[in-house]
BANU-702291 format. One record per residue (C-alpha): residue number from 1; residue in three letters; x, z, y. Coordinates in steps of 0.02 Angstrom, whole numbers, plus 50000, padded with zeros to 5 digits. Last residue first. Layout:
{NUM ALA {X Z Y}}
...
# end
This chain:
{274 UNK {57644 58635 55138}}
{273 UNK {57619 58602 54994}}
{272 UNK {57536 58754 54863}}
{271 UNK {57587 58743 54677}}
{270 UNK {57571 58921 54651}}
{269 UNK {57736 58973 54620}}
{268 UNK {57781 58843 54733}}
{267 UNK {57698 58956 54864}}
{266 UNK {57740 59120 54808}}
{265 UNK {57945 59056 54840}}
{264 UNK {58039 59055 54717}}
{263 UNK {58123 59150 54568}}
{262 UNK {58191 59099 54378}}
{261 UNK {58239 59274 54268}}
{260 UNK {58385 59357 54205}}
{259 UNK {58502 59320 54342}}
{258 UNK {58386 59357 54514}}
{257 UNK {58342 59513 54410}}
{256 UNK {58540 59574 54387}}
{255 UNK {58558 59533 54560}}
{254 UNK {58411 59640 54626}}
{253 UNK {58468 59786 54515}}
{252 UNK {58631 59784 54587}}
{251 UNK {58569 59786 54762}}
{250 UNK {58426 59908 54727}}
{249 UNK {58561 60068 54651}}
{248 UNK {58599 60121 54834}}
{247 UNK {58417 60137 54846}}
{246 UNK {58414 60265 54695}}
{245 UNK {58295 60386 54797}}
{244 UNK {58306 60349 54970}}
{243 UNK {58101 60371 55024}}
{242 UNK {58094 60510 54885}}
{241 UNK {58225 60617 54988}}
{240 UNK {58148 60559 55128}}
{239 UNK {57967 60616 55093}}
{238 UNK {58060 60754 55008}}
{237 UNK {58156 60823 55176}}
{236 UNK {57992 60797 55297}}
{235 UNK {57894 60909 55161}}
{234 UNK {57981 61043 55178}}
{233 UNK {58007 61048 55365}}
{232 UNK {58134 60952 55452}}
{231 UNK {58189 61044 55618}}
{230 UNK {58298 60883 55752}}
{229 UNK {58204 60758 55670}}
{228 UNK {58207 60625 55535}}
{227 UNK {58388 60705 55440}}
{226 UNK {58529 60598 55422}}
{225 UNK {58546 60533 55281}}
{224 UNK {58384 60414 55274}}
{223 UNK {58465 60261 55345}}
{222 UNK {58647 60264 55252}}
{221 UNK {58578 60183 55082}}
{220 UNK {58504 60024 55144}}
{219 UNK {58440 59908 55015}}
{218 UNK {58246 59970 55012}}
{217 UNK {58254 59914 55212}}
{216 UNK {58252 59753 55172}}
{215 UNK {58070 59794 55071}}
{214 UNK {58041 59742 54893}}
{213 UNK {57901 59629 54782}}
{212 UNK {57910 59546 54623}}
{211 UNK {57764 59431 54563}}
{210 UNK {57760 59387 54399}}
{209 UNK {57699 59230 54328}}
{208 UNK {57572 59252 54186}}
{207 UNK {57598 59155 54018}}
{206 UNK {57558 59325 53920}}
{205 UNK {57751 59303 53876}}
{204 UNK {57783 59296 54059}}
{203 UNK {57704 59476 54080}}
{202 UNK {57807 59531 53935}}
{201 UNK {57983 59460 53976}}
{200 UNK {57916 59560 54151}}
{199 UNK {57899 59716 54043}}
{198 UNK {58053 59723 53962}}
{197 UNK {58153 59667 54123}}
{196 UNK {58099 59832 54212}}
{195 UNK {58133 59918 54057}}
{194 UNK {58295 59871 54059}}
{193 UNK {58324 59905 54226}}
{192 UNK {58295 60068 54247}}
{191 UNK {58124 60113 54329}}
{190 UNK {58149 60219 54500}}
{189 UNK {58202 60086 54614}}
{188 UNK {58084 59948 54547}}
{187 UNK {57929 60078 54546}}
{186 UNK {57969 60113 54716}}
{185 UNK {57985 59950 54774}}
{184 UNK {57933 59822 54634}}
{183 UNK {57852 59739 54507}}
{182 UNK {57818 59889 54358}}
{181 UNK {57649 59968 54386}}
{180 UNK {57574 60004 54235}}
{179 UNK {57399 59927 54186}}
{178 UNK {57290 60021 54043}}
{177 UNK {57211 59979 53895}}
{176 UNK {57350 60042 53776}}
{175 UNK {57489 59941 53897}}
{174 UNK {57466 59790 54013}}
{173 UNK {57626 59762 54125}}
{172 UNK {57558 59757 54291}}
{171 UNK {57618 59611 54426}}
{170 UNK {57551 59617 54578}}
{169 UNK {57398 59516 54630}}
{168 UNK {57404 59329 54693}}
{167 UNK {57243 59282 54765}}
{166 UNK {57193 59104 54792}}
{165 UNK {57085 59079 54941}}
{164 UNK {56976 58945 54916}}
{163 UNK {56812 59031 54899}}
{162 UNK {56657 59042 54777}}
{161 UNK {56735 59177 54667}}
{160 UNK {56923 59207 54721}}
{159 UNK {57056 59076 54655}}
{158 UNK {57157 59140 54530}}
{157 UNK {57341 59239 54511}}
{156 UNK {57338 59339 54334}}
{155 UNK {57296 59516 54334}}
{154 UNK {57084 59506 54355}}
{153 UNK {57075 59687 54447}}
{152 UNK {56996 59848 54337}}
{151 UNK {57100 59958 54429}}
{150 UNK {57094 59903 54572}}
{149 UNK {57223 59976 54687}}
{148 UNK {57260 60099 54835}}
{147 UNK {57302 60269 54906}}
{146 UNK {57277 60365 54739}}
{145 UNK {57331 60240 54629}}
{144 UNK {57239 60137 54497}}
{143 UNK {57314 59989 54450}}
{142 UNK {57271 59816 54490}}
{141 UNK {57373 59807 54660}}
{140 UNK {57291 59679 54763}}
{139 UNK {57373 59614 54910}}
{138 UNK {57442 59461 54885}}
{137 UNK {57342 59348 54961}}
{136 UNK {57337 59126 54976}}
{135 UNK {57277 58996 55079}}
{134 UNK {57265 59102 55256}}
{133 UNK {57180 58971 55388}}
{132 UNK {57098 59119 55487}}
{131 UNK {56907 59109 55389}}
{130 UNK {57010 59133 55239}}
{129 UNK {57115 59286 55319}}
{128 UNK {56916 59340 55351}}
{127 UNK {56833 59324 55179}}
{126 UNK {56979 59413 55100}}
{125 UNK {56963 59564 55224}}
{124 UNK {56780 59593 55163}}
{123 UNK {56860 59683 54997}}
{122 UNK {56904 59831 55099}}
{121 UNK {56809 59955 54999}}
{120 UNK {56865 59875 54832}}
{119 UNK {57035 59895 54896}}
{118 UNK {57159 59778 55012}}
{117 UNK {57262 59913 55070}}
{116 UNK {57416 59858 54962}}
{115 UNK {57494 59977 55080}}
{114 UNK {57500 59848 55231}}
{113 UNK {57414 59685 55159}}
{112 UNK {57515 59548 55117}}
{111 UNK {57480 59373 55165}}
{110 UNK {57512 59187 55147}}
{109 UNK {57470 59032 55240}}
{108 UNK {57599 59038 55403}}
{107 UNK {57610 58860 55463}}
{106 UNK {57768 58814 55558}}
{105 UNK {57833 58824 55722}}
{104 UNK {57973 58937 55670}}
{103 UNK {57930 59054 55812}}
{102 UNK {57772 59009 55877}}
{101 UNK {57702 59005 55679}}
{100 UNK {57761 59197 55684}}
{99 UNK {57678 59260 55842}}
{98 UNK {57521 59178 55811}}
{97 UNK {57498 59226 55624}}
{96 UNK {57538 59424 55682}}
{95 UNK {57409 59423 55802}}
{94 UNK {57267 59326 55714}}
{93 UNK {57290 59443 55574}}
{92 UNK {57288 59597 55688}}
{91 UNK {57121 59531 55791}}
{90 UNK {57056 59495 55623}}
{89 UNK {57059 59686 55551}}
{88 UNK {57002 59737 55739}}
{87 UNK {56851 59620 55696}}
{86 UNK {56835 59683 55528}}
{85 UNK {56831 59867 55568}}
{84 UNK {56999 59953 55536}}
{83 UNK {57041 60115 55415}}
{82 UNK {57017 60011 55245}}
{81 UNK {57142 59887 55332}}
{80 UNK {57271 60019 55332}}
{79 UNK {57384 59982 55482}}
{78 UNK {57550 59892 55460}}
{77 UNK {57515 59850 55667}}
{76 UNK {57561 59650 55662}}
{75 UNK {57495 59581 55496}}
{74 UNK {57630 59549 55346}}
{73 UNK {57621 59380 55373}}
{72 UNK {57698 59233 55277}}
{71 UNK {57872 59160 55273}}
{70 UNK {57950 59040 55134}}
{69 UNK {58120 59047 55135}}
{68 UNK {58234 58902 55169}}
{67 UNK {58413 58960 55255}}
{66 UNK {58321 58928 55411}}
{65 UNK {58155 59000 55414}}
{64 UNK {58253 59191 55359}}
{63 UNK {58344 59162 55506}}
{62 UNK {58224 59128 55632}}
{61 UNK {58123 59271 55585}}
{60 UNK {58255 59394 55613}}
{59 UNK {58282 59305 55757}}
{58 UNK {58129 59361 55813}}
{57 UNK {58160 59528 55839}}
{56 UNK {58021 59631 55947}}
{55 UNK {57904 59517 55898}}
{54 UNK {57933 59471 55738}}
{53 UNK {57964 59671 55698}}
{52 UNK {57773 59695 55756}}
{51 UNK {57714 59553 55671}}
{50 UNK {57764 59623 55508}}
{49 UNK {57840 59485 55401}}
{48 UNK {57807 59443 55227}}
{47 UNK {57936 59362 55164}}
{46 UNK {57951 59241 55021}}
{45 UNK {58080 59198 54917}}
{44 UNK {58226 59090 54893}}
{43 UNK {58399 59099 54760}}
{42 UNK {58551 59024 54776}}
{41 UNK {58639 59181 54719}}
{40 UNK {58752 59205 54848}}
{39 UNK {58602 59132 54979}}
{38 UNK {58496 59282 54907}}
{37 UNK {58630 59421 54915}}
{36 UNK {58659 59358 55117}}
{35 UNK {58483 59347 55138}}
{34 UNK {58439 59537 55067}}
{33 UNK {58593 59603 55176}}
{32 UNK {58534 59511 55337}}
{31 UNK {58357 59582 55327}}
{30 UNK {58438 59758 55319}}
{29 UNK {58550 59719 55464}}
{28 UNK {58414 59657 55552}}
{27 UNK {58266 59799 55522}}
{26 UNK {58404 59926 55603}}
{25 UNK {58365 59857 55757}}
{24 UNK {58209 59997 55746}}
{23 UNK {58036 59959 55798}}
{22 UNK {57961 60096 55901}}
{21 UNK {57870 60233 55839}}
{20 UNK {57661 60282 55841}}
{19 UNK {57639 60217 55680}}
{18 UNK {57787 60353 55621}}
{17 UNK {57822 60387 55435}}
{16 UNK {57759 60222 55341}}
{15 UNK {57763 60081 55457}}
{14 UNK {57860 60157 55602}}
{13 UNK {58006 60222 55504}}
{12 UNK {57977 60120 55370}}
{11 UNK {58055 59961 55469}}
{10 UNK {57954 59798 55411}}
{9 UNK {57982 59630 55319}}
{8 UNK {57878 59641 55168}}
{7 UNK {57998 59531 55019}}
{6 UNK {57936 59420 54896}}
{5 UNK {58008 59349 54731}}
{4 UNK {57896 59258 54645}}
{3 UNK {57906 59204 54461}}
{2 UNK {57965 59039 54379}}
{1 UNK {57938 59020 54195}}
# end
C-alpha cells in the first residue's frame, strides 16, 4: 500500500522557540540531508514549506522542485491559526501560496497547519484554504493533546462534508477505544522502531494509508548543543533537551521506514493530478 511521506520545512528556532527570530541558514543544510537520504533511496515526498524560510531561502525550494517532490504550504508566519482571525488566517495562506508557486512556478494544493492547529475551534480555516485553491489538508491530528487534536476525528483521508477539500489526518494506531499517536516527529524519535512499524503494518491492515510526517531540522544532532542563550533557565535546558532527544537516531530510523514500507508524495496518495 503506498503511504505518504511528508516533511514541514521550517527552522524551530523561530517556529517553535522564538516567533519573533530570524530564519536561520541552518534550514539548508538540514533540507539538504533529508534530500540527499531520499534521492539514495529513490524515494519522494511532500514538503510543506514555511513561507517564511521560502522567502528568505528559496533555493531551498528550488531544490526540493527539482529532484521531484511534491511541495505544499506550510503558511508563512507558523502562527497558531486558533490565535488568528480568519482574514489574518487568509492573508498568511495567500502569502505563503504566492511566494512558493513564484518560485517553482507551479501550483501549490496542499497544506499543513502550524502545530496541527487546525482544532474544533479553528474548524473555519478549511472553508478558507478551499476558497484559496487548496485541494487537500493535513492538519488534523485525531488524538487528544493538550495543544491540539480531535479526538473523535474520522482517521482515514475523506472529502469534508459538502466541500471538495479532501482532508488527510495523521495517522493514529487505534487501540482499546482510543487513538495513539505514532506518525511522526516526536513520537517517531521517541518510539523504537519496531513498534513504529507495528502500528503502521496495522493502520495499512485497516486498508488506511498512513501518513508520516518529520521536520529537516529533526536530523540535525549538533543544533541544540550549544546552549539557546547566554543564562538558560530550567526550563530553556529541557525544552532543548526534549527538542534533541534521539535525533541523531532519525536518519537510521528514516531509512529503515523508507525500506519496510512504499512512500510518495500526499498527492498520488490521493490520486490528485496535477
Amino acid at each position: 500500500m503506498k503511504n505518504a511521506l511528508t516533511f514541514d520545512v521550517e527552522d524551530w528556532l523561530q517556529s517553535t522557540y522564538v516567533k519573533s527570530a530570524k530564519v536561520r541558514d541552518i534550514v539548508i543544510r538540514q533540507t539538504s540531508k533529508v534530500l540527499d537520504i531520499l534521492n539514495n533511496a529513490r524515494t519522494f515526498a511532500t514538503f510543506f514549506v514555511q513561507g517564511l524560510i521560502a522567502e528568505a531561502f528559496p533555493q531551498v525550494v528550488k531544490d526540493i522542485d527539482n529532484l521531484g517532490h511534491e511541495i505544499g504550504t506550510h503558511g508563512y508566519s507558523h502562527e497558531f491559526i486558533f490565535k488568528q482571525t480568519p482574514q489574518a488566517f487568509r492573508d498568511d495562506l495567500k502569502k505563503s501560496i504566492k511566494i512558493l508557486e513564484d518560485i517553482t512556478g507551479k501550483k501549490v494544493i496542499g497544506y499543513r497547519a502550524p502545530d496541527f492547529s487546525i482544532i474544533k475551534d479553528s474548524l473555519w480555516a478549511l472553508d478558507i484554504l478551499e476558497q484559496e485553491g487548496i485541494l487537500y489538508d493535513s492538519s488534523i491530528f485525531p488524538i487528544k493533546n493538550r495543544r491540539y487534536g480531535i479526538p473523535d476525528f474520522e482517521r482515514i483521508p475523506h472529502k469534508m462534508k459538502n466541500s471538495g477539500l479532501i482532508e488527510f489526518p495523521l495517522s493514529t494506531l487505534r487501540i482499546m477505544g482510543k487513538n495513539l499517536p505514532v506518525s511522526g516527529g516526536g513520537y517517531f524519535r521517541l518510539l523504537p522502531y519496531k513498534m513504529i512499524k507495528f502500528a503502521l503494518k496495522k493502520i495499512n491492515a485497516e486498508g488506511i494509508p498512513a501518513i508520516v510526517y518529520m521536520h529537516p531540522y529533526e536530523f540535525d544532532s549538533e543544533d541544540l548543543k550549544k546552549p539557546l542563550k547566554a543564562i538558560e533557565n530550567f526550563d530553556d535546558r529541557l525544552f532543548r533537551f526534549m527538542q534533541n532527544l534521539n535525533r541523531d537516531k532519525s536518519e537510521d530510523k528514516l531509512n529503515h521506514l523508507i525500506r519496510d514500507f512504499e512512500f510518495c508524495p500526499v498527492r498520488e496518495v490521493l490520486g490528485i493530478d496535477r
